[in-house]
C-alpha positions in Angstrom: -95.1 -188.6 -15.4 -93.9 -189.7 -18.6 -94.6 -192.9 -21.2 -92.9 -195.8 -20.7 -90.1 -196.2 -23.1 -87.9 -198.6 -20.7 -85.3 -196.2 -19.6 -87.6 -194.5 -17.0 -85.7 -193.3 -13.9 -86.4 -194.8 -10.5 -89.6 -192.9 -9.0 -90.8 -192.1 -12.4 -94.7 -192.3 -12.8 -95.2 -194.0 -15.8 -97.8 -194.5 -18.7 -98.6 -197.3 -20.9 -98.8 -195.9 -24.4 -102.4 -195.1 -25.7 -104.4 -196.6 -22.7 -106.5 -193.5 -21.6 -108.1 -195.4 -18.7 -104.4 -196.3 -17.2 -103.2 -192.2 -17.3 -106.3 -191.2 -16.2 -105.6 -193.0 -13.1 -102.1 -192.0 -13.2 -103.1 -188.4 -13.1 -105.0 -189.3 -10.2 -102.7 -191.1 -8.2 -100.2 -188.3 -8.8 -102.6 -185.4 -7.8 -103.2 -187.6 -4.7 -100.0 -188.5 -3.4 -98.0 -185.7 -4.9 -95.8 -185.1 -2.2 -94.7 -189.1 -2.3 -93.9 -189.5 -5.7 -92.0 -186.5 -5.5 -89.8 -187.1 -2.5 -89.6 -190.9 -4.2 -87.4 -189.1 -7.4 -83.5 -188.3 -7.2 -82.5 -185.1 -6.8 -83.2 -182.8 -9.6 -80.1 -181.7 -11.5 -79.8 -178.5 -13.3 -77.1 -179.1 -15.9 -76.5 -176.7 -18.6 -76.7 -178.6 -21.6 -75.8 -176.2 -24.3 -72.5 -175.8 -21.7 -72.1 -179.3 -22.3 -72.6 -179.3 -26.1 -70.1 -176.8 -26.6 -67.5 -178.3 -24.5 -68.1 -181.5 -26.6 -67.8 -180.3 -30.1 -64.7 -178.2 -29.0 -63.2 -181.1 -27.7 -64.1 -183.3 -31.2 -62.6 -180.4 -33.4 -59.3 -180.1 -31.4 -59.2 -183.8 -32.4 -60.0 -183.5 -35.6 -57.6 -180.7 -36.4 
């Protein structure tokens, strides 16, 4: 679950901003039918971001130098 900014994923459970009554029956509908959202998101990637970082600023300085 996650608030709705408008570059949600597909599958993504989403909330509208301050409306308690809406995630309330989010949480809800996600307790419920756990198993279906989850099989409903991609593939979960385990990327190594710091990995990624480094390679780019490396990659930036060689250019700069």
């Amino acid at each position: 679950m996650a608030s709705e900014n408008g570059r949600r994923g597909a599958g993504v459970v989403t909330l509208s901003g301050t409306n308690v009554a809406d995630m309330v029956a989010k949480f809800r509908y996600v307790t419920k039918y756990y198993l279906e959202v989850k099989c409903g998101l991609p593939p979960e990637t385990r990327d190594d971001n710091m990995a990624k970082m480094a390679d780019w600023l490396l990659q930036n300085h060689r250019a700069v130098v």
